[in-house]
C-alpha positions in Angstrom: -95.2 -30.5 39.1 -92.6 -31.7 41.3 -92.1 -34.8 39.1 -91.0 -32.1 36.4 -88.9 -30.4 38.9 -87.0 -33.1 39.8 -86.4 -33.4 36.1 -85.0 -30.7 35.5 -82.8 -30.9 39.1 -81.9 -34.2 37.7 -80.8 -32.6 34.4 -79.1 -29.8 36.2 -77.2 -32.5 38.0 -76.0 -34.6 35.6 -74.9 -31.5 33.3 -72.6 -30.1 36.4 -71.2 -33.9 37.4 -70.6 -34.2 33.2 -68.6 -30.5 33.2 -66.6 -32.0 36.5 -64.9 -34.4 34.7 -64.6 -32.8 31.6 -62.2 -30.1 33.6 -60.9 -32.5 35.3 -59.9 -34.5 32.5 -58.7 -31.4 30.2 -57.4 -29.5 32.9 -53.4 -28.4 32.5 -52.8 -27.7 36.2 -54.5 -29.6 39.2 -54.8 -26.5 41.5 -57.0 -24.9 38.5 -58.9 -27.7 38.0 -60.0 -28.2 41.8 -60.8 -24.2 41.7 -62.8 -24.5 38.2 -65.1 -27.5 39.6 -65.9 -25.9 42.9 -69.5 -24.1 41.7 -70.4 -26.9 39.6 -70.0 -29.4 42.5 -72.0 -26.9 44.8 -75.3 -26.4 41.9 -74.6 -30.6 41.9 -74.8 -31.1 45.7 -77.7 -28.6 45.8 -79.4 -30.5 43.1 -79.5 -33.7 44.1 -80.7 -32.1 48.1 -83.4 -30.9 46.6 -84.3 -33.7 44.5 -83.7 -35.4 47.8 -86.4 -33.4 49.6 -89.4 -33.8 46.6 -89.8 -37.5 47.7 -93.0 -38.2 49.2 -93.3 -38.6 52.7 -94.1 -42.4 52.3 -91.4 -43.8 49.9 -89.1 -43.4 53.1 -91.1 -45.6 55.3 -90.6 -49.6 54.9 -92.7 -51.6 53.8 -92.8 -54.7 56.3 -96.0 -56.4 54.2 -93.2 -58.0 52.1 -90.8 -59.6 54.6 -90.7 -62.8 56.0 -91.7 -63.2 59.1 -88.6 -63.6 61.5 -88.5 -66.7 64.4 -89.4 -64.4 67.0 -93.1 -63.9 64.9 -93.7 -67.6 63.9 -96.7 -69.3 65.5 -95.1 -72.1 67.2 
C-alpha cells in the first residue's frame, strides 16, 4: 500500500514540477507566471514530504557492515 502511494505522490509530483515549467516557459508576463506556479509548487513540495515520510524507518540508518574499517579500528 504505501509503495502505491508513493506512486501516485511521485506521479502527482512530477505532473505539478512538469506544469511549472511549462507556465513558466509560455508565460507572457513574469509577475503572472510566479502567481500561476504558486499551488502547483505547494501540491509539489507536499508531495515529495510525504513521499519523504513513507520510507521505512531503517533505510535512514547507515549501514556500517560495508565500510572499511578506519586506523583508529585496525588491530595493530
Amino acid at each position: 500500500m504505501k509503495t502505491m502511494l508513493a506512486i501516485l505522490l511521485g506521479l502527482v509530483d512530477l505532473f505539478c514540477v512538469c506544469l511549472i515549467y511549462y507556465r513558466l516557459f509560455t508565460s507572457q508576463s513574469p509577475g503572472l507566471a510566479i502567481l500561476s506556479i504558486l499551488l502547483p509548487m505547494a501540491i509539489a513540495f507536499v508531495a515529495a514530504f510525504l513521499i519523504g515520510r513513507l520510507v521505512p524507518e531503517n533505510a535512514h540508518k547507515n549501514d556500517t557492515s560495508s565500510v572499511a574499517p578506519t586506523l583508529r579500528h585496525r588491530d595493530a
